[in-house]
TILO-365222 format. One record per residue (C-alpha): x negated, y, z negated. Coordinates in steps of 0.5 Angstrom, whole numbers. Last residue first. Layout:
<node east="X" north="Y" up="Z"/>
...
This chain:
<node east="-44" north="31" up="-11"/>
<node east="-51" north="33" up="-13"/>
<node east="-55" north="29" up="-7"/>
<node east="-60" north="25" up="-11"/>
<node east="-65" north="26" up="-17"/>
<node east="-58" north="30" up="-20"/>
<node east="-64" north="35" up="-24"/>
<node east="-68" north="36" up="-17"/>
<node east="-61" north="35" up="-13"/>
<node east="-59" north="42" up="-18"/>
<node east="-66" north="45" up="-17"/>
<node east="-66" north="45" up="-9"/>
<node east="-59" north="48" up="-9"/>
<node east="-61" north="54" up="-14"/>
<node east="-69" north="55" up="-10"/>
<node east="-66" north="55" up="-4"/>
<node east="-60" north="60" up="-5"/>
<node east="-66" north="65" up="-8"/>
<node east="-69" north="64" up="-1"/>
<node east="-63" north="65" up="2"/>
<node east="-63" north="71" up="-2"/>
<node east="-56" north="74" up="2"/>
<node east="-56" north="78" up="9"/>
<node east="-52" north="84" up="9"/>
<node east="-48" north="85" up="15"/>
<node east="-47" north="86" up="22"/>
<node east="-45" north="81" up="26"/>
<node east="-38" north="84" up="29"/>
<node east="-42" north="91" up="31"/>
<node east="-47" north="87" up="34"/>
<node east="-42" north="83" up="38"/>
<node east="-38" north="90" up="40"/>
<node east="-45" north="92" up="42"/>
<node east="-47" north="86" up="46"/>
<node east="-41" north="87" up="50"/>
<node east="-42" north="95" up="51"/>
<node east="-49" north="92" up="54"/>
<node east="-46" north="86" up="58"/>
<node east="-41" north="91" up="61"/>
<node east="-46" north="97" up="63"/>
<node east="-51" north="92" up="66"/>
<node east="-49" north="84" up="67"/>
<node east="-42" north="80" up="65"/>
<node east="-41" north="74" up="63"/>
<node east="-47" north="69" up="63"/>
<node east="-50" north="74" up="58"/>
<node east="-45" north="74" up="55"/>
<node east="-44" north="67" up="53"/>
<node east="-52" north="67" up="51"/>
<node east="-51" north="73" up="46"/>
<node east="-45" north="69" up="43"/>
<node east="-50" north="63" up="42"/>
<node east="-55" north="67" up="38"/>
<node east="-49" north="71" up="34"/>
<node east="-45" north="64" up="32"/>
<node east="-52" north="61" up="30"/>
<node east="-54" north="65" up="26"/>
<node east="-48" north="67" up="23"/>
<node east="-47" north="60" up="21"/>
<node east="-53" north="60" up="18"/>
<node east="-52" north="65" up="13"/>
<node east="-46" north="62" up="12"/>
<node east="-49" north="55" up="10"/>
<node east="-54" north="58" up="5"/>
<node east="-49" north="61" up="2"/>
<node east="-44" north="54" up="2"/>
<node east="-50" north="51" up="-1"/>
<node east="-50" north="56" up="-7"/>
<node east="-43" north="56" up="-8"/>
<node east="-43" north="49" up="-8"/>
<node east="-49" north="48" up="-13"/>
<node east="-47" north="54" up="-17"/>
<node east="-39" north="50" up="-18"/>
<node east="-43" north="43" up="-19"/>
<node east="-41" north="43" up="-27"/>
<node east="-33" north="43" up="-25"/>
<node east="-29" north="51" up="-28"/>
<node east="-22" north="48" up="-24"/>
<node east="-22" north="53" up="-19"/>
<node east="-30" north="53" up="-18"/>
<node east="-29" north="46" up="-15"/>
<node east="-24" north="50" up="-11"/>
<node east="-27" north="56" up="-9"/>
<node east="-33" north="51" up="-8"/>
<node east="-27" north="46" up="-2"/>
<node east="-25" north="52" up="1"/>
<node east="-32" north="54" up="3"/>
<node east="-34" north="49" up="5"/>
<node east="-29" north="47" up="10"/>
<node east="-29" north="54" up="12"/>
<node east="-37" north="54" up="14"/>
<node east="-36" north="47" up="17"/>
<node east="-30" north="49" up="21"/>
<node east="-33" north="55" up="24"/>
<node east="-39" north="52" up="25"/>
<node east="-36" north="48" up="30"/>
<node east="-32" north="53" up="34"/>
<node east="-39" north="57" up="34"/>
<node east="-42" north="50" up="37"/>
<node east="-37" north="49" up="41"/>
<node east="-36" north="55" up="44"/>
<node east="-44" north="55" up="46"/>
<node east="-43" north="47" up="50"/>
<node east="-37" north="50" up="54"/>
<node east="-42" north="56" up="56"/>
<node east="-47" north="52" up="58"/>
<node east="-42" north="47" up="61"/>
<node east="-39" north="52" up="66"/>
<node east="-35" north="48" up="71"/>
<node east="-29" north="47" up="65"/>
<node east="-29" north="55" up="65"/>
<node east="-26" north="55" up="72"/>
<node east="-20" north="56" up="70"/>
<node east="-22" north="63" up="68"/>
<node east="-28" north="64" up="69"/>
<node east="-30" north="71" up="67"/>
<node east="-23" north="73" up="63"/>
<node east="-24" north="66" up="59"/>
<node east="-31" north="67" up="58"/>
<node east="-29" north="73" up="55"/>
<node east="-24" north="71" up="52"/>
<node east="-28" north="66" up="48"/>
<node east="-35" north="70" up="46"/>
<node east="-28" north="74" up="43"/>
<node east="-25" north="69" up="39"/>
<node east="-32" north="66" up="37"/>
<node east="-35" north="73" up="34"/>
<node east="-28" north="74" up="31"/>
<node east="-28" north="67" up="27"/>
<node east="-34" north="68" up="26"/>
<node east="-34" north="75" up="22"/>
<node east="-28" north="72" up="19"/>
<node east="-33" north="66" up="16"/>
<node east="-37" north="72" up="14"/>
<node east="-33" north="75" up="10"/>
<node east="-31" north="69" up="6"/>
<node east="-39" north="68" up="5"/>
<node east="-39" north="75" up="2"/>
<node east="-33" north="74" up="-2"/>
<node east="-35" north="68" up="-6"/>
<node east="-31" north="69" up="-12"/>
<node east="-29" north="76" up="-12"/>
<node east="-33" north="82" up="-14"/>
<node east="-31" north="86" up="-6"/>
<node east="-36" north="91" up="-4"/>
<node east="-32" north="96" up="-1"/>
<node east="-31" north="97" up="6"/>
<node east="-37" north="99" up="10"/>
<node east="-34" north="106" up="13"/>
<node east="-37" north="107" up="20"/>
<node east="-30" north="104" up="24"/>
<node east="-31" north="103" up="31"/>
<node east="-27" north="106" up="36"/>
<node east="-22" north="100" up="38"/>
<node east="-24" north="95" up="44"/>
<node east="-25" north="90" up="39"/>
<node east="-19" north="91" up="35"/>
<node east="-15" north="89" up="43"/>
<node east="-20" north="83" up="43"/>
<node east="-19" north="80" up="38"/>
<node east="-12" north="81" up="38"/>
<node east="-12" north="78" up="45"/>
<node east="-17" north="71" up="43"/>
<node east="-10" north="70" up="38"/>
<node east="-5" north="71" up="42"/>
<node east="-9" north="66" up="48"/>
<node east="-10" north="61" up="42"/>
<node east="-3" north="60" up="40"/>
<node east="-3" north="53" up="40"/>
<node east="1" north="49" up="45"/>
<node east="3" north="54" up="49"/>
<node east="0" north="50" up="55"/>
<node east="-5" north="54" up="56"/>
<node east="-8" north="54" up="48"/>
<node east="-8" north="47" up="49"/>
<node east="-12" north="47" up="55"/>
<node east="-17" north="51" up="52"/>
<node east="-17" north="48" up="46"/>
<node east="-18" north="41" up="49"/>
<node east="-24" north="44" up="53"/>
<node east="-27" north="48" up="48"/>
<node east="-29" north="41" up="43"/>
<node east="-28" north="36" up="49"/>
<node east="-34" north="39" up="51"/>
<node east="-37" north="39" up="46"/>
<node east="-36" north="32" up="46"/>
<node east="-39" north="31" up="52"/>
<node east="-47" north="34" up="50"/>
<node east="-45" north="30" up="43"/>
<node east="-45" north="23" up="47"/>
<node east="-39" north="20" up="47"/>
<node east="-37" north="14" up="41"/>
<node east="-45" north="13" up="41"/>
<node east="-50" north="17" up="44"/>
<node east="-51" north="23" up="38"/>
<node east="-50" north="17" up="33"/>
<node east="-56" north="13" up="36"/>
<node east="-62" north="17" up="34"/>
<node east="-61" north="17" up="26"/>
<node east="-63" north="10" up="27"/>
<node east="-70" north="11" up="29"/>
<node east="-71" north="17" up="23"/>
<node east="-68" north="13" up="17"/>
<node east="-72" north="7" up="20"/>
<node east="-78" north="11" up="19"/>
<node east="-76" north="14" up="12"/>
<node east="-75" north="7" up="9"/>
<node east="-83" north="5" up="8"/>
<node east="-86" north="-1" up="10"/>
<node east="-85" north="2" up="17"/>
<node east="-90" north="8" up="16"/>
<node east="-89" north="15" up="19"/>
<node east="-86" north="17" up="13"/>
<node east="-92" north="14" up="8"/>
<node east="-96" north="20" up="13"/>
<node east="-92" north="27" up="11"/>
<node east="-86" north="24" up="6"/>
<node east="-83" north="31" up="6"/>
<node east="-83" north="31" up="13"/>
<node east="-81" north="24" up="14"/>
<node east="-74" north="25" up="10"/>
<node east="-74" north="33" up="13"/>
<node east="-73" north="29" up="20"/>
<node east="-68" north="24" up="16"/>
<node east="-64" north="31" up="14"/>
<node east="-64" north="33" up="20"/>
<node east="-62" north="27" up="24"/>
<node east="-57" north="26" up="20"/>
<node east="-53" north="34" up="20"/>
<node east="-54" north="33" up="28"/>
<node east="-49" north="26" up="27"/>
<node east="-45" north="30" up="22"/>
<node east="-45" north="36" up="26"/>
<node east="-42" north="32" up="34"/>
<node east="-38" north="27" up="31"/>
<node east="-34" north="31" up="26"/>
<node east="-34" north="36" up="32"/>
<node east="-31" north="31" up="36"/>
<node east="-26" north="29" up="30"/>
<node east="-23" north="36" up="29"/>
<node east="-21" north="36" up="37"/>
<node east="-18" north="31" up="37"/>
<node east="-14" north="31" up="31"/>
<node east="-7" north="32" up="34"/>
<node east="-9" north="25" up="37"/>
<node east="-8" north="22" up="30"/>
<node east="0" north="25" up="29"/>
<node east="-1" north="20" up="36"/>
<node east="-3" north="15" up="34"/>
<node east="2" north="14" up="28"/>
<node east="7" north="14" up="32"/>
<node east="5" north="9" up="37"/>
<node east="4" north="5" up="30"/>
<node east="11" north="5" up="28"/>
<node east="11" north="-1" up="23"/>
<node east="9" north="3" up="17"/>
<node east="15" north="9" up="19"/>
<node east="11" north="15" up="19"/>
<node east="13" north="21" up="14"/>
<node east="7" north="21" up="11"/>
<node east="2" north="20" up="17"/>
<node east="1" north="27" up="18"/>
<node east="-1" north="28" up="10"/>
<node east="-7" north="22" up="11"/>
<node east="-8" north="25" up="17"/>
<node east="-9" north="33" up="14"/>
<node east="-14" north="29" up="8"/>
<node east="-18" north="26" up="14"/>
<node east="-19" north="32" up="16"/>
<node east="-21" north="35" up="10"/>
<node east="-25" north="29" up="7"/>
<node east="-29" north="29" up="14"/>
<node east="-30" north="37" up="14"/>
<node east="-33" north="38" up="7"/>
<node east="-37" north="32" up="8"/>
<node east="-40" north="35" up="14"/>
<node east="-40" north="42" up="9"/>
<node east="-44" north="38" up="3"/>
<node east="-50" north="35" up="8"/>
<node east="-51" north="41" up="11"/>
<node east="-52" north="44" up="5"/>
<node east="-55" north="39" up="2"/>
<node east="-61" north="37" up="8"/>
<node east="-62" north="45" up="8"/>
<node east="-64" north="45" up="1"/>
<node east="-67" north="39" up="1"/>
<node east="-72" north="42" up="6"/>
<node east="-73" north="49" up="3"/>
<node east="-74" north="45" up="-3"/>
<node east="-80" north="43" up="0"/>
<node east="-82" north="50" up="3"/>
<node east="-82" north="52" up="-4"/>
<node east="-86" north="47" up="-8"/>
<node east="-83" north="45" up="-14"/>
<node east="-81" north="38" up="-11"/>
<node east="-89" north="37" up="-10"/>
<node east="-89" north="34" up="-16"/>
<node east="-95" north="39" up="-20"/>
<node east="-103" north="39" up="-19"/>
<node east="-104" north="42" up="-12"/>
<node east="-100" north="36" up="-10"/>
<node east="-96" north="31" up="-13"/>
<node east="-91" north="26" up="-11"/>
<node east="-86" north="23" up="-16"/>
<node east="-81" north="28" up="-16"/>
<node east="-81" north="29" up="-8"/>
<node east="-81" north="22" up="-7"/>
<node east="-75" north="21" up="-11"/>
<node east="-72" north="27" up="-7"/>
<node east="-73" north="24" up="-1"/>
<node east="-71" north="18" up="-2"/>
<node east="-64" north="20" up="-5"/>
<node east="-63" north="25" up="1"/>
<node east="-64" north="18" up="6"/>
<node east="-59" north="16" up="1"/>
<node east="-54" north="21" up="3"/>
<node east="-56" north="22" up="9"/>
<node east="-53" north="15" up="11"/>
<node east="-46" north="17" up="7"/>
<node east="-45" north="23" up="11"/>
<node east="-47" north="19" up="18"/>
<node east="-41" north="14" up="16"/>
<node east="-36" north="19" up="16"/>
<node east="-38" north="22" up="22"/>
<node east="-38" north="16" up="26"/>
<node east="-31" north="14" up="22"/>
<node east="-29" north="21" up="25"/>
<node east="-32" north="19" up="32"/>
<node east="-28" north="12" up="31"/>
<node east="-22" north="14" up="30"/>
<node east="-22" north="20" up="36"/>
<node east="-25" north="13" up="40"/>
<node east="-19" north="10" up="39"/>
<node east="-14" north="14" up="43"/>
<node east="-18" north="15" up="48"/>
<node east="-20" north="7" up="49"/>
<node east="-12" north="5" up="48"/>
<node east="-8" north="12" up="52"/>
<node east="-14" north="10" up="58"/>
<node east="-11" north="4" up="58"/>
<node east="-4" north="5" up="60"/>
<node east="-4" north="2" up="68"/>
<node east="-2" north="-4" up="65"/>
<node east="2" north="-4" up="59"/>
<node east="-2" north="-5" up="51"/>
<node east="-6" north="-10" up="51"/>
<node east="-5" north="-16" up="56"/>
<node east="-7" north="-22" up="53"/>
<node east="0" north="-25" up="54"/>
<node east="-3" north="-25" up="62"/>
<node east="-8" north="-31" up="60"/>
<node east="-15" north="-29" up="61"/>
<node east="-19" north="-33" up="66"/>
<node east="-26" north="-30" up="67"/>
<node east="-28" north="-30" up="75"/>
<node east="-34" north="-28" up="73"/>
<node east="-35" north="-23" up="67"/>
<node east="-41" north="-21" up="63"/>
<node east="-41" north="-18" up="57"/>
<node east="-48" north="-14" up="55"/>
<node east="-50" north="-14" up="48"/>
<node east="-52" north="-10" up="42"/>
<node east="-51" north="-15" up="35"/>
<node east="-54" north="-10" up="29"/>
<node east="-60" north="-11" up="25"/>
<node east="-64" north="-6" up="30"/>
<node east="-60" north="0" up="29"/>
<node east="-66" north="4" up="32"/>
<node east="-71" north="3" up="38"/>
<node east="-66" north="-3" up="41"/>
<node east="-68" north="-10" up="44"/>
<node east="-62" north="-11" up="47"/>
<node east="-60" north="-18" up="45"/>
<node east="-59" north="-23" up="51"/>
<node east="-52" north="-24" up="55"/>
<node east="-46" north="-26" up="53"/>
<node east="-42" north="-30" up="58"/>
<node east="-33" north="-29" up="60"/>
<node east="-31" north="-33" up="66"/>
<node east="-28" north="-39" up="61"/>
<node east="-25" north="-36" up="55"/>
<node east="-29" north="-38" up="49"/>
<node east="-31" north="-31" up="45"/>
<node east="-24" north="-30" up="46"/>
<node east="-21" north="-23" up="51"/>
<node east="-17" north="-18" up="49"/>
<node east="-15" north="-14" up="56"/>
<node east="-14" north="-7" up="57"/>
<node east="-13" north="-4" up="63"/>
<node east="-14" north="2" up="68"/>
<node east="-9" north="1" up="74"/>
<node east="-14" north="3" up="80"/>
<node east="-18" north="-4" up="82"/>
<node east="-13" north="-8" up="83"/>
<node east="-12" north="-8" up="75"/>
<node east="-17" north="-4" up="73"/>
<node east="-22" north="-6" up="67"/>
<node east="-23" north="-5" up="59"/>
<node east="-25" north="-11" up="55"/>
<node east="-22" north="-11" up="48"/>
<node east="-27" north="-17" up="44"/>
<node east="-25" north="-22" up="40"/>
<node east="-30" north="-28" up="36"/>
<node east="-36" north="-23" up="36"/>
<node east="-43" north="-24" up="34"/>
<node east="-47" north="-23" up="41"/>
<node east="-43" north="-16" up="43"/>
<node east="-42" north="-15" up="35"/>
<node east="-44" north="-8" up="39"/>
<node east="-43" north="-8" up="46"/>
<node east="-49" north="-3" up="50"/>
<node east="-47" north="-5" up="57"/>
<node east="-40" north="-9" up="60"/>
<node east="-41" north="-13" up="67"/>
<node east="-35" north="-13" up="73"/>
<node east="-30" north="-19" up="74"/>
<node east="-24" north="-21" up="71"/>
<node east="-18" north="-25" up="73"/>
<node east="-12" north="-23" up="70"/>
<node east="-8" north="-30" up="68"/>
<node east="0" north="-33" up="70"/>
<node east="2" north="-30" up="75"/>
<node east="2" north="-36" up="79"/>
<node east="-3" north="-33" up="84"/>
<node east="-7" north="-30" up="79"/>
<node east="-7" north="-23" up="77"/>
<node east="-14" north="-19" up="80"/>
<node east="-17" north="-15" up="75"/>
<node east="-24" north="-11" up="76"/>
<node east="-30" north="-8" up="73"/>
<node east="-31" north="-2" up="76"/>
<node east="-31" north="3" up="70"/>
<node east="-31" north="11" up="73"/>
<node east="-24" north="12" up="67"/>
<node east="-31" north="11" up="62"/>
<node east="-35" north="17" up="65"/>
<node east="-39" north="18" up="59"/>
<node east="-42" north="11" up="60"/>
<node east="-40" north="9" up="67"/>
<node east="-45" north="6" up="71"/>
<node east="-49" north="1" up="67"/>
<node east="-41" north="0" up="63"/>
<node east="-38" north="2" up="56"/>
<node east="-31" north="-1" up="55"/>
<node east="-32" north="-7" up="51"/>
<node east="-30" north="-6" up="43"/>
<node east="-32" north="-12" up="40"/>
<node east="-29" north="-16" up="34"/>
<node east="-32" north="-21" up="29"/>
<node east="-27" north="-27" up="26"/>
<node east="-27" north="-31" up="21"/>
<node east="-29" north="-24" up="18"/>
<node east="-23" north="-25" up="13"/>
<node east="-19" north="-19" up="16"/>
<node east="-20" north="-21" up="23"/>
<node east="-17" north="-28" up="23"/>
<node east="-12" north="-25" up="20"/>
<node east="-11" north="-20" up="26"/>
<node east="-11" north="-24" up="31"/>
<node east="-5" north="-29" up="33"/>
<node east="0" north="-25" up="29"/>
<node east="-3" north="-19" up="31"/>
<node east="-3" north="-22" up="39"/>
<node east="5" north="-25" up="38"/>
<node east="8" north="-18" up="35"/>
<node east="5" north="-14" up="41"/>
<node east="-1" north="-11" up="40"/>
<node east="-2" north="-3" up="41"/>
<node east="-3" north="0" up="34"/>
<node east="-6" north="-6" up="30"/>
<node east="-10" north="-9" up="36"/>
<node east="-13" north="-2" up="39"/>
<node east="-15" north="-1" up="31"/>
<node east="-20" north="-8" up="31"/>
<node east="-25" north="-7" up="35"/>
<node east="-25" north="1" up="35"/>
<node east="-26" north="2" up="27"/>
<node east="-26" north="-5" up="23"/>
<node east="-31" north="-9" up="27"/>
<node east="-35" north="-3" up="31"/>
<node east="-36" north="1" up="24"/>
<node east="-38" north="-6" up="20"/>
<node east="-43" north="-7" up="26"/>
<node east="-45" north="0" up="25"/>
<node east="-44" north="1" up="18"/>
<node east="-49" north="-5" up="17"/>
<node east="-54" north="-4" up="22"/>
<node east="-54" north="4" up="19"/>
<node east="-56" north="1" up="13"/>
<node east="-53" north="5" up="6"/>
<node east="-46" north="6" up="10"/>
<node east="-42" north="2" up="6"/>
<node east="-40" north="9" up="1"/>
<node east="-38" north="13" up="7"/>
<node east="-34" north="7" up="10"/>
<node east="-31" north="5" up="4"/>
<node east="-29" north="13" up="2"/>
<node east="-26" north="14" up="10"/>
<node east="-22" north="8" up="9"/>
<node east="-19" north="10" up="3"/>
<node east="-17" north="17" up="6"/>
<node east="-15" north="14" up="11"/>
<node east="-9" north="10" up="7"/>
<node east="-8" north="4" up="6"/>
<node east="-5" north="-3" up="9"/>
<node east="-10" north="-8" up="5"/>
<node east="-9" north="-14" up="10"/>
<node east="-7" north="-20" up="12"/>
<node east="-2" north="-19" up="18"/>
<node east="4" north="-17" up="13"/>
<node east="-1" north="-13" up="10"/>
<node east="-3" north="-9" up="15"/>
<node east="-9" north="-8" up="18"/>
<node east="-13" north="-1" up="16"/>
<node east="-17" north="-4" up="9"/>
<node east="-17" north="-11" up="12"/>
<node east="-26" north="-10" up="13"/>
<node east="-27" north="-7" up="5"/>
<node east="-21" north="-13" up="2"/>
<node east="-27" north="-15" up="-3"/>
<node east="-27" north="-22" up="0"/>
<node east="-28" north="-18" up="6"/>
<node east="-36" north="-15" up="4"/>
<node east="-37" north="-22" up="3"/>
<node east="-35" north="-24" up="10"/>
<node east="-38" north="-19" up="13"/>
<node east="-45" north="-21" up="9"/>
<node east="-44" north="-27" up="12"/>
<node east="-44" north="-25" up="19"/>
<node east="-50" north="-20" up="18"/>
<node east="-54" north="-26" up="15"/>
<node east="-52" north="-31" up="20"/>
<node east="-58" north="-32" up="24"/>
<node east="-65" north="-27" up="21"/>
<node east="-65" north="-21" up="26"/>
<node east="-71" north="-18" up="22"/>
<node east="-67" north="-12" up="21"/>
<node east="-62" north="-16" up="16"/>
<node east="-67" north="-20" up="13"/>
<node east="-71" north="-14" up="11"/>
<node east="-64" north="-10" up="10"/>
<node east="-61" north="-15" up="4"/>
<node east="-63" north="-13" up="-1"/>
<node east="-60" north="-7" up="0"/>
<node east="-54" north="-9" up="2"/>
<node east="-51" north="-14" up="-3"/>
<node east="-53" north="-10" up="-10"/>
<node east="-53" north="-3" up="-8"/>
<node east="-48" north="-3" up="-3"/>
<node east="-44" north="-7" up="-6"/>
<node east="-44" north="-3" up="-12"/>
<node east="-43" north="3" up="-9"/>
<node east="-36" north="0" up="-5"/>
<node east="-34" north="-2" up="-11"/>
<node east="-35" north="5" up="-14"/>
<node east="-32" north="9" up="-8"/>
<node east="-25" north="4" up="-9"/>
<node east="-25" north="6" up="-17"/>
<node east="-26" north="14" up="-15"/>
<node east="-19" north="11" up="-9"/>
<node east="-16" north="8" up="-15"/>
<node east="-16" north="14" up="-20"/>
<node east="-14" north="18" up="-15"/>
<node east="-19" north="22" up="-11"/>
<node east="-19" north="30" up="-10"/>
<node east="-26" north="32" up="-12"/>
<node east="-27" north="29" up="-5"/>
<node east="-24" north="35" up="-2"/>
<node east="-16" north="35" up="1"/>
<node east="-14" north="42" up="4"/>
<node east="-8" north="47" up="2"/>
<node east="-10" north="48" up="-6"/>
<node east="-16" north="52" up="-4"/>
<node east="-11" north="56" up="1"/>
<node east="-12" north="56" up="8"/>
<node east="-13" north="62" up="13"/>
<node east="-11" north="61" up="21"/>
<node east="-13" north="61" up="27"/>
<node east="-20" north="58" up="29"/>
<node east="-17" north="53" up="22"/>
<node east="-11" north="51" up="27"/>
<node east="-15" north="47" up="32"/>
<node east="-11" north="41" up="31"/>
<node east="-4" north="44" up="27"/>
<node east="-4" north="44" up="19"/>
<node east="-2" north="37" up="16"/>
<node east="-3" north="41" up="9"/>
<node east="-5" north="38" up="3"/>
<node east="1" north="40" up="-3"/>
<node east="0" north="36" up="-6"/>
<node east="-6" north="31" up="-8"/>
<node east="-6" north="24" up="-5"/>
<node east="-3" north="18" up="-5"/>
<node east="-6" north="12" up="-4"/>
<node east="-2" north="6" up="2"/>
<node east="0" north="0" up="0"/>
């Protein structure tokens, strides 16, 4: 049965948060658990710690049957059934506690990928598009790990172009099978699955999905991939050759599959980033570990500066993709309140209204690892470019989450092209929006610098409107520039996302310190401190990225008088961000880990 969360969480719009203001008490953060969802992160913790981690030399050296065991382990406890439902052998709960597993799984990125790829993508296509026969047939076997799932849609031609697959199905002349031809890359639990969803084009042009068993004639696992990172993992190619697939294993209606793999990756991109906050979590442990034992200079070297600049920035960034995932998982978990159990089109598509939300998640906590894994061998110095020690494997699997799920290049892309076509279709009031900002842009400028407000982290609230006004405007300007041909100006797209992206961190930060500082918790400086740094940063990036927007816009007089508007929106008084450093670096230093 699903958990219930605090009220009143609100199950804002996707997109909504470039418009429009929140309250504290309106976003769901980590401080928010149940009793049973802290109980859940426990057990979760506890796994990890003493089923995991003694496990990751076995599992990196790829010795038989280690990784499949531990599934099944990690299935007793209920962790791999959370998301199937109970009549089906599963647990039936809420995404909030979904998202807490597979953030406190994630101590070996091996382990969260193969448990990702099973429980996430290989599993959730069945639960939302099966038939009554293909759940009652599958899903129990795949709540107890008897089974393995695989989700198969990526091809050697067609990765990020996935509606450009050439693998082909033809119905039998009986009408009894879809005979299947074509070759599938890069599978996770490719060589340990038992049920794979398999992506292909009824004659040639009806985009399909298919569930295939590990023993259907035509179907044939092909070698290992030998991979830089995520090495314990299962990666293998699929190899179809006039593979027999019973025509009751069609998944979903044919010619509809692009619903079932676009649908489903929006989940896994917010698992993605679920699982990269947990990853940086423990690469932080060793960092902060180290820093405290290694001396120099005759003191631990995590009381020099340049050090804790290093923790300082892995926390905060780590603090704001945390922030954004329970936020958004919390608007889902709300969505999905008034949805029937066994309405399951529903609920994807009250999912679907996350899109965008999902793809920045995706793309920030991806990004967020791979600095925080940086800072990890940059702290360690020489024992971090070292196999004995876990700061190189840290930085190898790092690498992946950029790719999977989309690389971060398209989802940025989806980031500014789902909003556009969004705000074209009336759907959020983005044009309206845009048009203000515009109109307040083209007023004579106001030289009175306001007063200074004394209220709880007014100047980082500041900021995040500085942001928003800074995106709004760089948009409309593009808008007006390129108008439909927007989508063809990928540079410009990719810029827009990045602001996008930094407003929903910034702001989910925020909201969630003015709400630990609310309820008067210990942690209140260190959130105030880290959304500091953060909002520091977010202006950096938000100005650098809109100067190049423009520049890409408009040229002589126009440029110049653009450029003078965005100065006039970027402009205010930085904070100590060294003093911020120090408060933030300070706090992990006393926790021994990531504070919160």
């Amino acid at each position: 049965m699903a958990i219930s969360t605090l009220q009143p969480i609100v199950s804002a719009r996707g997109g909504s948060f470039l418009l429009e203001t929140r309250s504290p008490a309106e976003v769901f953060t980590p401080e928010d658990f149940s009793e049973e969802q802290r109980q859940i992160a426990a057990t979760a913790e506890r796994f990890a710690r003493e089923e995991i981690v003694p496990a990751i030399p076995a599992i990196e050296a790829r010795q038989p049957g280690v990784m499949q065991a531990l599934m099944r382990k990690a299935a007793e406890l209920g962790f791999t059934s959370i998301e199937i439902p109970e009549e089906y052998g599963g647990m039936g709960m809420d995404k909030v506690s979904a998202a807490i597993l597979t953030d406190h799984l994630s101590a070996l990125a091996s382990v969260s990928t193969a448990m990702g790829a099973h429980c996430g993508i290989g599993t959730l296509p069945l639960v939302w598009y099966g038939t009554e026969d293909q759940k009652q047939r599958y899903l129990p076997k795949l709540a107890t790990c008897e089974w393995l799932a695989a989700y198969a849609l990526s091809e050697a031609s067609s990765g990020s172009d996935a509606m450009n697959i050439r693998t082909r199905a033809t119905l039998s002349a009986d009408g009894s099978h879809y005979i299947l031809n074509g070759e599938k890359h890069w599978i996770t639990n490719g060589g340990t699955a038992g049920l794979y969803t398999v992506f292909a084009k009824i004659d040639g042009d009806k985009f399909s999905a298919f569930l295939i068993e590990r023993d259907t004639p035509g179907l044939s696992i092909g070698a290992e991939e030998h991979k830089m990172g995520i090495r314990g993992s299962s990666t293998c190619p699929l190899v179809l050759q006039d593979c027999m697939v019973p025509v009751e294993n069609l998944l979903g209606e044919a010619g509809k599959g692009h619903h079932i793999a676009f649908n489903v990756l929006n989940v896994g991109r917010l698992k993605m980033g679920m699982a990269c906050v947990g990853g940086a979590r423990h690469a932080m442990a060793h960092m902060i570990r180290y820093a405290m034992e290694r001396h120099a200079f005759g003191k631990p070297i995590a009381e020099l500066g340049l050090i804790q600049r290093k923790i300082a920035a892995s926390a905060s960034q780590l603090f704001a993709a945390e922030s954004m995932v329970y936020r958004t998982v919390g608007m889902i978990d709300a969505s999905l309140a008034d949805v029937d159990a066994n309405s399951s089109r529903e609920a994807q598509k009250r999912i679907e209204e996350y899109a965008v939300e999902c793809s920045i998640i995706k793309v920030y906590s991806s990004e967020m690892l791979s600095l925080v894994a940086d800072d990890l061998v940059g702290t360690m110095g020489g024992y971090g470019f070292v196999e004995d020690y876990p700061a190189e494997r840290h930085y190898r699997d790092a690498r992946i989450n950029r790719i999977f799920e989309g690389t971060n290049e398209i989802n940025r892309l989806i980031i500014t092209g789902f909003l556009m076509k969004r705000a074209m279709q009336g759907q959020l009031p983005l044009l309206k929006a845009i048009k203000q900002v515009m109109d307040e842009v083209t007023e004579p400028p106001s030289f009175d610098g306001g007063s200074e407000m004394d209220s709880l982290l007014s100047h980082e609230t500041a900021l995040l409107v500085a942001a928003k006004k800074i995106t709004l405007f760089s948009a409309g300007v593009a808008s007006q520039r390129f108008n439909t041909g927007l989508q063809d100006q990928q540079e410009v797209m990719a810029d827009l996302a990045d602001m996008i992206s930094q407003v929903f961190a910034l702001e989910s930060a925020l909201l969630r310190a003015q709400k630990i500082a609310e309820s008067k918790r210990s942690t209140a400086a260190v959130a105030a401190a880290m959304t500091g740094l953060l909002a520091e940063e977010t202006m950096g990036i938000a100005e650098r990225a809109a100067r190049r927007v423009l520049a890409a816009c408009a040229e002589g007089d126009m440029l110049r008088t653009q450029l003078a508007i965005l100065r006039r929106l970027a402009r205010s008084t930085p904070a100590n961000s060294v003093e911020l450093s120090h408060t933030v670096a300070r706090h992990c230093i006393q926790a021994g880990k990531y504070p919160l």
